[in-house]
N, C-alpha and C positions, 0 to 999 in steps of 0.2 A: 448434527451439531453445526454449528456456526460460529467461526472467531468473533470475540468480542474485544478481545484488547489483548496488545500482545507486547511484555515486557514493561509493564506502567508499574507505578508505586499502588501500595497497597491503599493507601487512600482514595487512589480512582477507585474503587470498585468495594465499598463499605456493608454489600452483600454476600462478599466471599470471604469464609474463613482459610486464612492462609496459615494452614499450621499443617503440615506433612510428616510421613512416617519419615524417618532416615534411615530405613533401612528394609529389607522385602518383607518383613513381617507387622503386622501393628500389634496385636495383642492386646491382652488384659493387662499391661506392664507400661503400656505405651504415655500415660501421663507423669508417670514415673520419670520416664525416662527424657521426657520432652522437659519437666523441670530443673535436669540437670542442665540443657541446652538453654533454656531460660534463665538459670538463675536464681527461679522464686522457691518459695517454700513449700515443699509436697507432703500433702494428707492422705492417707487411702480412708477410702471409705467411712465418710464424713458423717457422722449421726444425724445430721439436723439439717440439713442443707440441701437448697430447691437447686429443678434446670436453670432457672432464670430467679434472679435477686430480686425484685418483685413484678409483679404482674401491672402495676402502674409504670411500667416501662414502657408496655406496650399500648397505651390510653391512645384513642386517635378517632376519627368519624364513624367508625363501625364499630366501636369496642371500645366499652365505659368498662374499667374494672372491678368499680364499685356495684356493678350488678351483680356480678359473679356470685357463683353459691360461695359458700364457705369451706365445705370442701375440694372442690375445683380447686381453688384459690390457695388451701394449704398442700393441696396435692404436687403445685408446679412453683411454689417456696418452698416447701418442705418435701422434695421428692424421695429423699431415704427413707423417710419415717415409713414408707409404705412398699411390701410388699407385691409384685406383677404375677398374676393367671396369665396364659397369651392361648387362644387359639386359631391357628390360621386353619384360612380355607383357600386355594391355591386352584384358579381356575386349572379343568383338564387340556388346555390347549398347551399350558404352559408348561408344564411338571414336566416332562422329558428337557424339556431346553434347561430348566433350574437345575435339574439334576447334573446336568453333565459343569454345568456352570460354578454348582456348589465343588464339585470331589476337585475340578481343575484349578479352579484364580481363589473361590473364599475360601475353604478349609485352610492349602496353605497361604493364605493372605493375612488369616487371624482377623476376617474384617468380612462384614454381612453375609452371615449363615442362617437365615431365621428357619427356623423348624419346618421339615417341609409336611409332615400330619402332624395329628391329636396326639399320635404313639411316642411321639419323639418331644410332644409339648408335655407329656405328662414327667417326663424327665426333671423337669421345675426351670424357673429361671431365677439365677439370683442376679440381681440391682443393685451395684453402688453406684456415688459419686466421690470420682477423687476429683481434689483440688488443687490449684499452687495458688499462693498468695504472692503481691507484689513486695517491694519493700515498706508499703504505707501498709500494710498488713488486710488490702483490701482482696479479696476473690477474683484474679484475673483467667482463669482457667475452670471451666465445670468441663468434666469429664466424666459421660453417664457413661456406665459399663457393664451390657448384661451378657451373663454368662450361663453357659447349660450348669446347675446347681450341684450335680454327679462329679463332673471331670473340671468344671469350669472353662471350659475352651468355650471362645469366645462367639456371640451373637450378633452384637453390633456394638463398636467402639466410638461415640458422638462425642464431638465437642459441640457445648451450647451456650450462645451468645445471641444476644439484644442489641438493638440498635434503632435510634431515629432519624428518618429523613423525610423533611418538611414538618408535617403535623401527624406525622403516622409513626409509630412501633415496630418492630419487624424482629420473629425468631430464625436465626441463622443456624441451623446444623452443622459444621463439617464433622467429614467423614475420610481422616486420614489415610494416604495411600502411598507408596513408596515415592517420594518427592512429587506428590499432588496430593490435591485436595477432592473430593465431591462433596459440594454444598446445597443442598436445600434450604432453600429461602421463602419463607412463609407467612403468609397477611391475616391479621385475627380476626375475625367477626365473631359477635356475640350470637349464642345459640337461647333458643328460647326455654327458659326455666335455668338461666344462671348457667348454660353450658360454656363452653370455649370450641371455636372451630379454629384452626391452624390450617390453609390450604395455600396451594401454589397454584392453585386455579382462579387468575384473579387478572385483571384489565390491568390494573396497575406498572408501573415498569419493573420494579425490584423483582417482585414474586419469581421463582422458576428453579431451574438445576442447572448447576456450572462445575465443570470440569476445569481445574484450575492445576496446572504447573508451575513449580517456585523455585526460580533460579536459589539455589543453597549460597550461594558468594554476595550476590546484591540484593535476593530477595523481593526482586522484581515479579510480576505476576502475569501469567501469559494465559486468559482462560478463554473458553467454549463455552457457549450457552448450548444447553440439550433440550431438546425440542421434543412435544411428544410426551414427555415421561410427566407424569401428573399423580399428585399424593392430597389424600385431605385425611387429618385427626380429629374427630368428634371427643370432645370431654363434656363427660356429661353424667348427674344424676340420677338412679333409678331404682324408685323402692327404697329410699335412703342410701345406697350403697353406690359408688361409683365406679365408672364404666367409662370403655373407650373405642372404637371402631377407628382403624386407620385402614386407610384405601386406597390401592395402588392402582393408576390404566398407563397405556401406553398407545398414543392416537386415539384416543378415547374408550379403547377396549380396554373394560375391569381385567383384572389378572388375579390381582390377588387382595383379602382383605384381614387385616387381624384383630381380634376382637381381645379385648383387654378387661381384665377385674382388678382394680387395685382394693387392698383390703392392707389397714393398718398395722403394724406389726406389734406383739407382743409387747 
C-alpha cells in the first residue's frame, strides 16, 4: 500500500466511498443503521431497484449504454427483481490462507465471507437491496446485501455508487469496516454481444482499491491505494439467460474466480 492522501475532504478523492461501519461488526443491519446516522429514509429490501440508477451514468469513450443488451441493462436497474447462483473456484495455493482469514477477521466482521466450495454455495444466496432516501425523496444510498439464504449471515455488505470525472462514468463499491472504508473502483468497457466489463485493470487514474480511514468528528479522509489486488466483472448473455464471471489476482496471480447465474424471480 501507498499513502495517497491523508486527512483531505471528501471531495478530494471522488473515488472513495466514505461511509464506515461504527461499530466492529457490519452486518446485514448495517444500512439500517447508517440511516439513522444519516437521517434519511430506510427501506429493506427494495422490490424494484438497480446497483446503480441508470447505466447512462456511466456513458464515456469505451462504453455506449445504448449498446447494452437488454437484460444486462435491466439486470444493473433492476437488481432485486433477480435472483443470484454463485459458484466459486478458489485457486489451491490460496484456500489455507482464506481459511484461516475467513474463521478470524470476516465471520466476526459480518463482512466478505464468500463461500469457500460448491458444498457451502449450494446453501443458496439471498440478494437484496436496501435503501435511504434524501429529503427530496431521491435514492442516496443503495446497499446490495447477500446473505447465506439458511441462516442469513452475511457474504458481502456493498454500498454502490456512480460518479463522473471528465468525460467517463465510474462504479464505486464500498465496503464498510469499523471506521474505514475498502473501495473498489471500476472503469466500463463494453463487451462484445451487449455485455458489460467493470474492471480495475485499467491505465486510467481513478481505477484501483483504497483503504480509506474516516475521522468520525470531521470526516476527514486519510486513504491508501492497494497495489497488486485486481478484480474484473464480465456481465454478459448466454443462450438467452444471463451470466457473470468476476475475477480476482493479486500481482497478477488468479486466485479466485466466481461465476454467477442470475435468473429472474417469480
Amino acid at each position: 500500500m501507498s499513502l495517497l492522501a491523508e486527512q483531505v475532504p471528501e471531495e478530494r478523492l471522488p473515488f472513495v466511498v466514505p461511509l464506515e461501519a461504527r461499530s466492529r461488526y457490519v452486518g446485514t443491519g448495517y444500512v439500517k443503521e447508517l440511516a439513522g446516522v444519516l437521517g434519511g429514509a430506510y427501506t429493506a429490501d427494495v422490490p424494484d431497484v438497480g446497483i446503480v440508477g441508470s447505466l447512462d451514468e456511466l456513458e464515456g469513450p469505451d462504453f455506449a449504454p445504448g449498446e447494452v443488451h437488454p437484460l444486462v441493462r435491466d439486470f444493473y436497474e433492476h437488481t432485486s427483481r433477480y435472483t443470484l447462483d454463485i459458484v466459486p473456484e478458489w485457486r489451491t495455493w490460496v484456500r489455507p490462507g482464506y481459511l484461516l482469514y475467513r474463521e478470524l477477521l470476516a465471520k466476526p466482521l459480518g463482512q466478505a465471507s464468500i463461500p469457500m466450495n460448491q458444498r457451502e454455495a449450494l446453501r443458496g444466496m439471498r440478494s437484496r437491496i436496501d435503501t435511504i432516501e434524501g429529503a427530496d425523496g431521491v435514492v442516496s444510498v443503495r446497499g446490495w446485501i447477500r446473505s447465506f439464504a439458511d441462516t442469513d449471515e452475511p457474504i458481502y455488505v456493498g454500498i454502490y455508487t456512480t460518479y463522473r470525472h471528465g468525460e467517463r462514468g465510474y462504479v464505486s463499491v464500498g465496503f464498510p469496516l469499523p471506521q474505514a472504508s475498502f473501495t473498489a473502483t471500476l472503469a466500463p468497457y463494453a463487451r462484445p454481444g451487449g455485455g458489460l466489463v467493470l474492471t480495475s485493470e485499467s491505465e486510467l487514474e481513478h481505477p484501483g482499491h483504497y483503504l480509506t480511514f474516516i475521522d468520525s468528528e470531521t470526516r476527514e479522509l486519510t486513504a491508501a491505494a492497494v497495489h497488486g489486488f485486481a478484480e474484473k466483472l464480465d456481465v454478459f448473455v448466454e443462450d438467452g439467460e444471463l451470466r457473470a464471471t468476476h475475477a480476482f489476482s493479486i500481482f497478477g496471480l488468479p486466485f479466485l474466480v466466481l461465476s454467477y447465474r442470475m435468473s429472474r424471480k417469480a
